[in-house]
C-alpha positions as CSV (number, residue, x, y, z in Angstrom):
1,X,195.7,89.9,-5.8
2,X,194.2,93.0,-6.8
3,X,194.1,92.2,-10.5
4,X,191.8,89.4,-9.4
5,X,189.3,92.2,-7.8
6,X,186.0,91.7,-9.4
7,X,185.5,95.5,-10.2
8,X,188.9,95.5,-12.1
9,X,188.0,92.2,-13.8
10,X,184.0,93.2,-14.4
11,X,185.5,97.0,-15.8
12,X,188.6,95.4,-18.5
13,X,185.9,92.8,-19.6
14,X,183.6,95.6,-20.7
15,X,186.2,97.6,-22.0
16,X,187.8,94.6,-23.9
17,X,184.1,93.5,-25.7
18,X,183.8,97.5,-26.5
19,X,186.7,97.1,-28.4
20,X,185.5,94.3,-29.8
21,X,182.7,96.0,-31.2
22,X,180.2,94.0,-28.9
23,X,177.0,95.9,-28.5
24,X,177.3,98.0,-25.0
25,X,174.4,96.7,-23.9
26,X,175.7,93.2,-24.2
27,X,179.1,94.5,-22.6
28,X,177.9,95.9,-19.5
29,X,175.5,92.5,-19.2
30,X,178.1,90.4,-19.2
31,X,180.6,92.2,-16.9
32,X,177.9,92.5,-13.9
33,X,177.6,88.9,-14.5
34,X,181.3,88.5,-14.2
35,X,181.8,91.0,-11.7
36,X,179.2,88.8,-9.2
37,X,181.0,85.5,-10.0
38,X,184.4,86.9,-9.3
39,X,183.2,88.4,-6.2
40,X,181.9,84.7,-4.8
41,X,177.9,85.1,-5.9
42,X,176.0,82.0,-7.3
43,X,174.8,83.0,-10.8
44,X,171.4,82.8,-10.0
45,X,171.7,85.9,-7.2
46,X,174.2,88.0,-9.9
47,X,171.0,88.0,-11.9
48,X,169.0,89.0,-9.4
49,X,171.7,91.6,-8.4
50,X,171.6,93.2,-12.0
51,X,167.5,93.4,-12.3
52,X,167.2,94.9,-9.1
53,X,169.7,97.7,-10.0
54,X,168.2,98.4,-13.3
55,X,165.4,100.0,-11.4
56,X,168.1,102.9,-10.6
57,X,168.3,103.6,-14.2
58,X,164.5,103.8,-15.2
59,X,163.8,107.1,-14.1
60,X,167.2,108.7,-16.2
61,X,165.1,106.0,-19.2
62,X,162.4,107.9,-18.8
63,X,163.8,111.4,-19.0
64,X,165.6,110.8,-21.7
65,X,162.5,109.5,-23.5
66,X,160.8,113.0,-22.8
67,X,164.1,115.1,-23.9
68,X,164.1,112.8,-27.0
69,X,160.5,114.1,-27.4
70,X,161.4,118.0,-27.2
71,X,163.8,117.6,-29.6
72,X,162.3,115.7,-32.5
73,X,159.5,118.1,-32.0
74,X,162.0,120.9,-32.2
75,X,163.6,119.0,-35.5
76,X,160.1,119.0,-36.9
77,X,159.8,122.4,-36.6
78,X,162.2,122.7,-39.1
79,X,164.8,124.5,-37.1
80,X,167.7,122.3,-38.2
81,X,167.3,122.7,-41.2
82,X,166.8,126.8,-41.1
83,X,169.9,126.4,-38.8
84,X,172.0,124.4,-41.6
85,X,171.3,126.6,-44.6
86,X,171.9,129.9,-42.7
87,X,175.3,128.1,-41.9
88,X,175.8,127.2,-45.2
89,X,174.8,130.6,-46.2
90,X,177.0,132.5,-43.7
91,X,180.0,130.4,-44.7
92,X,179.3,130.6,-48.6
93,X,178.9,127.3,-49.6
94,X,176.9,125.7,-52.3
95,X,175.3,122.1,-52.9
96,X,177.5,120.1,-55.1
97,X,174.8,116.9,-55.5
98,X,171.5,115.7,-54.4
99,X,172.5,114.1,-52.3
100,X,173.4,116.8,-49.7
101,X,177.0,117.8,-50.1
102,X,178.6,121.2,-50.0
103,X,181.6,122.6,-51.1
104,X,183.4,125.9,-50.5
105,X,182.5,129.1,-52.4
106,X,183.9,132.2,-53.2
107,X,186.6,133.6,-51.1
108,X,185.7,132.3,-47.9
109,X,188.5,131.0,-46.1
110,X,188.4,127.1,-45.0
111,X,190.5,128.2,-41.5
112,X,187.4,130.8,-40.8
113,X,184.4,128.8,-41.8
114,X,185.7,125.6,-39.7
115,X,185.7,128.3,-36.6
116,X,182.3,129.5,-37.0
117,X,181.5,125.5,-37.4
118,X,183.5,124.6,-34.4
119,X,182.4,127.7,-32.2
120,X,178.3,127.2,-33.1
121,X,178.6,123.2,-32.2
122,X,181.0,123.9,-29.0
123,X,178.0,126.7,-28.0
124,X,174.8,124.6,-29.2
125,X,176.5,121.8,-26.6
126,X,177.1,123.7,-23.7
127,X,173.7,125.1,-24.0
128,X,171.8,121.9,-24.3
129,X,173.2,120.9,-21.0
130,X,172.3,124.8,-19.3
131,X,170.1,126.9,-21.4
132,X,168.4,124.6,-23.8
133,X,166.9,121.5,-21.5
134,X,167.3,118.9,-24.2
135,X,170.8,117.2,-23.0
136,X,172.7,115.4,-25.7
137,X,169.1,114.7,-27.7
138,X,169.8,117.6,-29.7
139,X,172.7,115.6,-31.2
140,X,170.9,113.1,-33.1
141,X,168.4,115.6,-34.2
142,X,171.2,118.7,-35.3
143,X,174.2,116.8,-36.2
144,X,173.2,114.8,-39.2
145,X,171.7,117.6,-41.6
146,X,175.3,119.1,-41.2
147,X,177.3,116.1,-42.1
148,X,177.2,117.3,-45.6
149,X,178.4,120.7,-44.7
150,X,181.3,118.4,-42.8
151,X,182.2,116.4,-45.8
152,X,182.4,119.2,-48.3
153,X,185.3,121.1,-46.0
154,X,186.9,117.9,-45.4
155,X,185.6,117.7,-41.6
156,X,187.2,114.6,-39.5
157,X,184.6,113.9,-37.7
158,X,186.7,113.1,-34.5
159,X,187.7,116.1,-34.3
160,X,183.6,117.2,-34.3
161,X,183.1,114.3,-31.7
162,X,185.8,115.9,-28.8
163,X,184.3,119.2,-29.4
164,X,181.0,118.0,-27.9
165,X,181.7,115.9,-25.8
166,X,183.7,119.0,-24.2
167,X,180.8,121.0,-24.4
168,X,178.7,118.5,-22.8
169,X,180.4,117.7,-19.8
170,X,182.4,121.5,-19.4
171,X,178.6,122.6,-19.1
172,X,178.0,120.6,-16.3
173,X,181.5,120.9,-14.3
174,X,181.4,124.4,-14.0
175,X,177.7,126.3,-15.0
176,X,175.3,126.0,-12.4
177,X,172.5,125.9,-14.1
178,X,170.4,122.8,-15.7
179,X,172.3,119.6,-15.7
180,X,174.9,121.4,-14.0
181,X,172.9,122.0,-10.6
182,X,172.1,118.8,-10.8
183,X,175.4,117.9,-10.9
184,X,177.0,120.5,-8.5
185,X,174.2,121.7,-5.9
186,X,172.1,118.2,-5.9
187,X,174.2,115.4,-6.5
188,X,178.3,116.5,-5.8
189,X,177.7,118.8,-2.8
190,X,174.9,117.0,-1.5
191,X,177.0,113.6,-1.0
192,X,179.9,115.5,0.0
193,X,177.5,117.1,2.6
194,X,176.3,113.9,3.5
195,X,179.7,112.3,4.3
196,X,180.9,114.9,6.5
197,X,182.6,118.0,4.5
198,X,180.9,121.1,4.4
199,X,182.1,123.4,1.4
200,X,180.1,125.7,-0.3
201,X,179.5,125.2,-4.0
202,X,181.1,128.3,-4.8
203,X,184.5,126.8,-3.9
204,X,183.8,123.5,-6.0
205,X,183.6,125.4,-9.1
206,X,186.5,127.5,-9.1
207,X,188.3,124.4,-8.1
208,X,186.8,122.5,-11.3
209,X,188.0,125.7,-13.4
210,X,191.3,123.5,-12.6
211,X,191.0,120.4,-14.4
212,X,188.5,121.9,-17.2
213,X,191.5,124.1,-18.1
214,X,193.1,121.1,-18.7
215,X,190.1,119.6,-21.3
216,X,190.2,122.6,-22.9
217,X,194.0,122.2,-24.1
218,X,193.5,118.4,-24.7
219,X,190.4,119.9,-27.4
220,X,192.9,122.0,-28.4
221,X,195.4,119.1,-29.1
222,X,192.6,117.4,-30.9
223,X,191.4,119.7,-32.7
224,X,195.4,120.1,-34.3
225,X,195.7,116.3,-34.4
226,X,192.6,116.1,-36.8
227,X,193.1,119.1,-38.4
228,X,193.7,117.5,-41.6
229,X,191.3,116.9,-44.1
230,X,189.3,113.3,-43.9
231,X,187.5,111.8,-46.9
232,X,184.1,110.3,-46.2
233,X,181.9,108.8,-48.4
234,X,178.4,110.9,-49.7
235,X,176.0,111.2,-46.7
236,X,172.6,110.2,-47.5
237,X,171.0,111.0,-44.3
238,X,167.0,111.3,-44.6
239,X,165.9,114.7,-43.6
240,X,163.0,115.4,-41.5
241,X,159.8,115.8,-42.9
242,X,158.3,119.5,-43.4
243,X,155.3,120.9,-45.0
244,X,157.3,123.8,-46.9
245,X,159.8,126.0,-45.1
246,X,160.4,127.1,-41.6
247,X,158.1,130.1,-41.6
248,X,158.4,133.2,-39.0
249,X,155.3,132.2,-36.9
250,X,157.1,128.5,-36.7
251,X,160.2,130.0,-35.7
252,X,159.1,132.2,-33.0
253,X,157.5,129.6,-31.4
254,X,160.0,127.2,-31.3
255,X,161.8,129.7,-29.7
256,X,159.3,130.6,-27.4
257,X,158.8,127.2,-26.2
258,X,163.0,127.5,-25.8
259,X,162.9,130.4,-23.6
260,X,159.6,128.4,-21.5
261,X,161.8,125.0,-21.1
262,X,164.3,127.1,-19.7
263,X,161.8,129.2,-17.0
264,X,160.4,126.1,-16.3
265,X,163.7,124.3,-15.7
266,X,164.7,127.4,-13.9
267,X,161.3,127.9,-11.7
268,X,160.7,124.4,-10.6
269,X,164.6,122.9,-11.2
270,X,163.0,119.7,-13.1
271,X,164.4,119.6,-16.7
272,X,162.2,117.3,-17.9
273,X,159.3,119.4,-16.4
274,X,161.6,122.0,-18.7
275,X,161.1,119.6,-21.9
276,X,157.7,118.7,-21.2
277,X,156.8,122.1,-21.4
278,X,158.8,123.1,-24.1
279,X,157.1,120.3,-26.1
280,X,153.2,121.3,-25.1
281,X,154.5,125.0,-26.1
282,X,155.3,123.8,-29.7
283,X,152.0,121.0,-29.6
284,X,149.6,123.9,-28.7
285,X,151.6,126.6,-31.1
286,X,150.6,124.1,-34.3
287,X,154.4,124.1,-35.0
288,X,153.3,119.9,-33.9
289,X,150.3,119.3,-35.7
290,X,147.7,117.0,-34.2
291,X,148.1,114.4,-36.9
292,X,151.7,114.6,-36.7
293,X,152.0,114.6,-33.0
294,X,152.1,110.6,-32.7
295,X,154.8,110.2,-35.0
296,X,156.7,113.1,-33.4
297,X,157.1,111.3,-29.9
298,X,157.7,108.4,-31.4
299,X,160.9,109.5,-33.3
300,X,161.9,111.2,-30.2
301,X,161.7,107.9,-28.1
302,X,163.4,105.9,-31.1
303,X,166.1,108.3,-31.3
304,X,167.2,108.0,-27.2
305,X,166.3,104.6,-27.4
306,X,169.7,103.1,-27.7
307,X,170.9,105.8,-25.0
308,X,168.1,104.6,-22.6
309,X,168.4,101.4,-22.8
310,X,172.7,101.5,-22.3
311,X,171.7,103.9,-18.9
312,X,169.6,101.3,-17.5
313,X,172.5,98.4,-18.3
314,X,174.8,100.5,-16.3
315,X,172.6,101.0,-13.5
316,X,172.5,97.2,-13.3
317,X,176.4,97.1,-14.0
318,X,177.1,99.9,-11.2
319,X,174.6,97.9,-8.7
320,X,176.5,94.8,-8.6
321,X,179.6,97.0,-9.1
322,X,178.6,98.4,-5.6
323,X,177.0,94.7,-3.8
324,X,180.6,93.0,-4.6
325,X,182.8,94.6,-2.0
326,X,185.3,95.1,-4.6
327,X,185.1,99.0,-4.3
328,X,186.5,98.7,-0.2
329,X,188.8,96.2,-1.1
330,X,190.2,98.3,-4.1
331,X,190.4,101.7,-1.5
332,X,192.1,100.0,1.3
333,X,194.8,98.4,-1.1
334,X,195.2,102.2,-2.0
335,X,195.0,103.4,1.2
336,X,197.7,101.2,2.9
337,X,200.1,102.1,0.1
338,X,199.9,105.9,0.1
339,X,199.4,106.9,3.6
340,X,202.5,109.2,3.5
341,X,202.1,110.9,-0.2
342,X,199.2,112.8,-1.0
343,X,200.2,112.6,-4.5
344,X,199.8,108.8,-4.8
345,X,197.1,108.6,-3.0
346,X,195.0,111.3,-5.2
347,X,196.4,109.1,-8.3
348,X,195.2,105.9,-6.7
349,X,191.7,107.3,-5.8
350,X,191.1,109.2,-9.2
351,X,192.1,106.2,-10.8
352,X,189.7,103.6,-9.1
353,X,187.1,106.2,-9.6
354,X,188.0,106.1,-13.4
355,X,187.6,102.5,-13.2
356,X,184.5,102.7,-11.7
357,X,182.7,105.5,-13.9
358,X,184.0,104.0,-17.4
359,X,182.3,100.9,-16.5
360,X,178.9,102.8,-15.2
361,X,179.6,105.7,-17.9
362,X,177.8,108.1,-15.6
363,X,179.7,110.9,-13.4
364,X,176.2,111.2,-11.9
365,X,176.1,107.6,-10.6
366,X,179.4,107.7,-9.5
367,X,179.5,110.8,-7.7
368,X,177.8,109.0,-5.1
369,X,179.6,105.6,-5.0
370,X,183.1,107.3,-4.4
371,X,182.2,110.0,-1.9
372,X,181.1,107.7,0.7
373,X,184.8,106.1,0.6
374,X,186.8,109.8,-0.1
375,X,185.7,111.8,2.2
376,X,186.8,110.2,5.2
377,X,189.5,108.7,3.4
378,X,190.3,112.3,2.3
379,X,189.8,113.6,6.0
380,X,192.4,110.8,7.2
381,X,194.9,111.8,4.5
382,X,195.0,115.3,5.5
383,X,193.3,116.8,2.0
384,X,191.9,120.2,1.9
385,X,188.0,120.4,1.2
386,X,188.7,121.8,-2.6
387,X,191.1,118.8,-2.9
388,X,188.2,116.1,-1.9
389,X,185.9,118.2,-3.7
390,X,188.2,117.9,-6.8
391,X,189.1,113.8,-6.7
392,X,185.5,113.1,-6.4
393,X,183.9,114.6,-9.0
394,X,186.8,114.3,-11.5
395,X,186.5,110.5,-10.8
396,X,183.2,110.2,-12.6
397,X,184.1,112.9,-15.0
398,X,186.9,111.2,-16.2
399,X,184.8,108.2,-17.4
400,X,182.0,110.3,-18.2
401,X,184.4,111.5,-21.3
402,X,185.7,108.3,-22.5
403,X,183.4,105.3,-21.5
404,X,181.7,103.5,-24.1
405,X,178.8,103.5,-22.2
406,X,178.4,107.4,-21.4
407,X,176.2,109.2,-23.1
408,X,178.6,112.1,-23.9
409,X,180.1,109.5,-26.0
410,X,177.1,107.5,-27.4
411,X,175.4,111.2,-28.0
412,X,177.8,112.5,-30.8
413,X,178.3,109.2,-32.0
414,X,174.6,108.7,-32.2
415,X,174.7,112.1,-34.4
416,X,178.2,111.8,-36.2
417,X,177.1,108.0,-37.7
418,X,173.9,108.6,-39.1
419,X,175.4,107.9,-42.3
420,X,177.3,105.1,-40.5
421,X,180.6,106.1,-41.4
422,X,181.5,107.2,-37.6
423,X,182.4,104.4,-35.2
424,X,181.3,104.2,-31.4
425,X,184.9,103.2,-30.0
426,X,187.8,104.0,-32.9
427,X,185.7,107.5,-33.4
428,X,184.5,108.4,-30.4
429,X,185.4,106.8,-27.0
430,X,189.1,106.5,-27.9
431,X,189.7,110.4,-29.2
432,X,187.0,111.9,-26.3
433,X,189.7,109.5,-23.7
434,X,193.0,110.5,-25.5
435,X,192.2,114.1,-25.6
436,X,189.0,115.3,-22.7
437,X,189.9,112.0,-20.4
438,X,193.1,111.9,-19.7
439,X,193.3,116.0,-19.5
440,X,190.6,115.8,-17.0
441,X,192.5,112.8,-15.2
442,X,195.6,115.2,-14.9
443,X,194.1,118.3,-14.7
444,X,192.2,116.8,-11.5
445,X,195.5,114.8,-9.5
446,X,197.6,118.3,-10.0
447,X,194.6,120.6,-8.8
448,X,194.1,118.3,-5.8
449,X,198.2,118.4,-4.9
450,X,198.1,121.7,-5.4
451,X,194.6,123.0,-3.4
């Protein structure tokens, strides 16, 4: 009975805990543990199975340790700050109370200032995934100075969290630069490569252009459904320390060791060759004094702590995801149902994917685990390259944008709660699914019928 399968068992356990506010960490834990017993293991050997997969995740640990560096440094430089008042400034508003609240002024109109707001956030996340080699680290680090800015106009913050998580994974669907080379040169065409269908990356794109049409008019839906004002409680979220203002020197290094992360990034194609330099850029420029330096790294590593440590759970969780034949046995049941309809089939196959990224929570990590199986499976069914192209990276994107464990959705969460008024699932993963998911989901199966 395929509702017995230990992948479908392992993935609603997760999802179920999630909802039950368990820690993530905890969640994906206990569902590799569950997915090996289902699947027949001793206990003793799904233990094993987990720790040797969590070796998978330590290098993404790693990176994001060195990208939470970058940032913090960039945070220290005062940017955020200079950022926030210049916002403030553009959109006329004035502090109501210490405590960092603003309200409207003058005869700026609520309608423009939440587009500029909107706008700068959607740009500020594309650009940390393409031009800006800091992925979603700059959320913890930007978000939180603005949350009085969000409060004063009446903000709901859900609406805030779709717009990045848009921006983060948009960036990476369809720019091929940064995180999205990785994505579409190193990881989607390389595996579809690998299993037998040449396509040049060229075509991928403008087939994505497809389902990210789609996200952008579930943002759109989102952005209407939370339109109205939401009341949130004062933010009293602890600014970075600064000696005095951001001064011009500061600020033109910071933005010099911007514009090196990106050459860097560009030059050698390792981002967090990118960030590293970026970060020695700011340490040599004094805008990271020497004394300071220590603490610096240390706040970075804090702040993509939590992140790190659900990324190296999921590489466990995927592992025995992968080790417990539930995958196959999930495909063929599939397969032997929707040999004569090419639109069942591409619903079947996007949504096992689905059910395998919003456990793992990477589109990364399960780029790989689907293509093996879709490709030929694709082949046999008589899809077209775009259409294969399509189903397999739309299958980790779709959990990628509403899985507890993704970091597009721990990111702006991570950011959007630093006053803890913003929750993980009822803020975050459940709006980003609604509205980016489930557009992607459809966007994806109609592009794939219709390609």
């Amino acid at each position: 009975m395929i509702m017995l399968n230990p992948v479908v068992v392992s993935v609603a356990l997760v999802l179920v805990m999630c909802l039950l506010r368990v820690n993530v960490v905890i969640a994906l834990t206990t569902g590799a543990l569950a997915c090996g017993l289902v699947s027949g293991k001793p206990f003793a050997e799904s233990i094993s199975l987990f720790s040797d997969g969590l070796g998978g995740g330590a290098k993404i640990a790693l990176s994001y340790a060195i990208l939470g560096a970058f940032a913090s440094a960039l945070a220290h430089s005062g940017v955020p700050e200079f950022v926030m008042g210049k916002a403030a400034q553009l959109l006329h508003l004035h502090s109501k109370r210490d405590g960092g609240e603003f309200a409207m002024g003058g005869d700026t109109s609520i309608i423009v200032a939440k587009f500029v707001l909107f706008a700068s956030i959607e740009l500020m996340s594309i650009a940390c995934k393409n031009i800006i080699p800091v992925h979603i680290a700059f959320i913890p680090i930007l978000i939180p100075p603005l949350l009085g800015v969000f409060n004063g106009m009446g903000i709901d913050r859900r609406a805030v969290a779709c717009i990045i998580t848009f921006g983060v994974i948009v960036a990476y669907m369809v720019v091929p630069l940064g995180f999205g080379e990785i994505f579409l040169m190193d990881i989607l065409s390389r595996y579809l490569r690998m299993n037998g269908l040449e396509i040049a990356p060229s075509t991928v794109i403008r087939a994505l252009l497809f389902p990210a049409a789609s996200m952008a008019i579930g943002l759109f839906v989102a952005l209407v459904r939370y339109g109205k004002p939401r009341h949130y409680g004062e933010s009293a979220v602890k600014k970075t320390e600064k000696d005095g203002p951001l001064s011009r020197r500061d600020l033109l290094i910071s933005c010099l060791a911007i514009a090196v992360a990106l050459l860097v990034q560009i030059a050698v194609k390792e981002i967090v060759l990118g960030a590293l330099a970026g970060f020695l850029v700011l340490s040599l420029g004094g805008v990271v004094r020497r004394k300071d330096s220590e603490n610096v790294v240390a706040n970075g590593f804090k702040v993509m702590s939590i992140i790190s440590f659900t990324m190296l759970a999921a590489a466990g969780f995927g592992y025995v995801l992968q080790a417990s034949g539930g995958i196959d046995e999930i495909v063929n049941w599939v397969a032997t149902r929707a040999l004569h309809s090419k639109a069942l089939a591409a619903f079947g196959m996007l949504f096992i994917g689905f059910l395998i990224s919003v456990g793992i929570g990477s589109s990364f990590s399960t780029v790989p685990i689907v293509a093996s199986v879709y490709v030929p499976l694709g082949i046999k069914l008589g899809f077209s390259p775009s259409a294969i192209a399509v189903i397999v990276a739309i299958s980790g994107v779709t959990g990628d944008a509403g899985s507890p464990a993704s970091d597009s959705v721990l990111g702006p969460t991570m950011g959007l709660n630093a006053d803890g008024q913003h929750s993980l699932v009822g803020d975050t993963a459940i709006p980003t699914f609604l509205h980016i998911a489930i557009p992607a989901f459809l966007g994806g199966w109609l592009a794939s019928i219709l390609l």
